[in-house]
N, C-alpha and C positions, 0 to 999 in steps of 0.2 A: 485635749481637743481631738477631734476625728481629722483621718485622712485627706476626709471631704473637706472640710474647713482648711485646711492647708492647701489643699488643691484649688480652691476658691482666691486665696490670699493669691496664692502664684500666678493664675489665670489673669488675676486683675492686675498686678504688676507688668506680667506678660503685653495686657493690652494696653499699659500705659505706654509701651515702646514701641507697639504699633500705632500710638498716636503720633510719639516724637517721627517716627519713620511718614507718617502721611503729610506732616508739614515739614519736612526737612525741605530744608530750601525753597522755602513762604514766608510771605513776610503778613502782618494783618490785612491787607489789603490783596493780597495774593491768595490768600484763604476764600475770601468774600469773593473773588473771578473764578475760585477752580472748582464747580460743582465737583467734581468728580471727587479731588481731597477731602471738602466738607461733609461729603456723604459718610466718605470712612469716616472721618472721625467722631460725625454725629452716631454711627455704629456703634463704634468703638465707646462710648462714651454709654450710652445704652447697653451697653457690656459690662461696662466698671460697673452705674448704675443696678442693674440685676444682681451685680457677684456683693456688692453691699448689702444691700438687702437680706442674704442668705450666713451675712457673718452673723454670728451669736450677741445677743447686747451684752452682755457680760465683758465681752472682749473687745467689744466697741467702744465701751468705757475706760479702757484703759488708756484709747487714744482721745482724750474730749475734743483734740483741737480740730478733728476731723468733724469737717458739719455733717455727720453720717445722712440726717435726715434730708438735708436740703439735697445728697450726692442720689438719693435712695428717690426723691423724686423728681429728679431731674431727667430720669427713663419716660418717666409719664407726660411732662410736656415734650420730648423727644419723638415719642408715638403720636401723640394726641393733640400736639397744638404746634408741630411744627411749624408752618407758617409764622410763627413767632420768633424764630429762631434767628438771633442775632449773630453773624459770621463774628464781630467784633467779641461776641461773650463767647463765641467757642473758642477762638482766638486766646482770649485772657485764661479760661479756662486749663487748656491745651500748654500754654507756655508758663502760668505764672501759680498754677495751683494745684497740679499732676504731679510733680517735682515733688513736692513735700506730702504729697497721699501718699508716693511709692515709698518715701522712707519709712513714715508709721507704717506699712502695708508689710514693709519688711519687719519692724517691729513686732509687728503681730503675728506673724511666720514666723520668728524668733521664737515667741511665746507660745506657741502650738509642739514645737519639735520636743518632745521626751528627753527628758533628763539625763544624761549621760550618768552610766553609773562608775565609768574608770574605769573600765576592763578595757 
């Protein structure tokens, strides 16, 4: 795998922990009063979003359990239909389904890094 793809994996991990960091200390209902949190994390989110999109399918395959496709268009209603945007589904998002992206994400960062040849 390239650089770039590695540096992708990272970035979106990266801003998995700028989400846990935008809701530390909110609770679901605390999410839905604080524009200000929800903005980031709809960002942030629209971040992961993008860096999906530019992973290779090849390598996307390796993780099935990730809904790459539904993460890949979840950017687009972010931009484009916001108004629709339920604090409660960033909420779920955010707390119960970011947790286990970053582990495959690390997984697949695994599988990017060049084989150690023992020297």
């Amino acid at each position: 795998m390239t650089n770039r793809t590695t540096a992708i994996l990272r970035q979106m991990r990266e801003t998995i922990g700028w989400i846990e960091v935008n809701i530390e200390g909110l609770d679901r209902s605390g999410l839905a009063i604080d524009r200000r949190a929800r903005q980031l994390v709809e960002r942030n989110l629209e971040i992961l979003s993008e860096g999906s999109s530019r992973i290779p399918r090849d390598l996307q395959a390796t993780e099935p359990d990730v809904g790459w496709s539904a993460l890949a268009s979840l950017g687009n209603v972010l931009r484009h239909e916001y108004q629709r945007i339920d604090p409660g589904h960033l909420w779920t998002l955010s707390t119960d389904e970011l947790g286990p992206l970053s582990a495959a994400l690390r997984r697949l960062e695994e599988r990017t890094q060049p084989a150690s040849d023992g020297r």
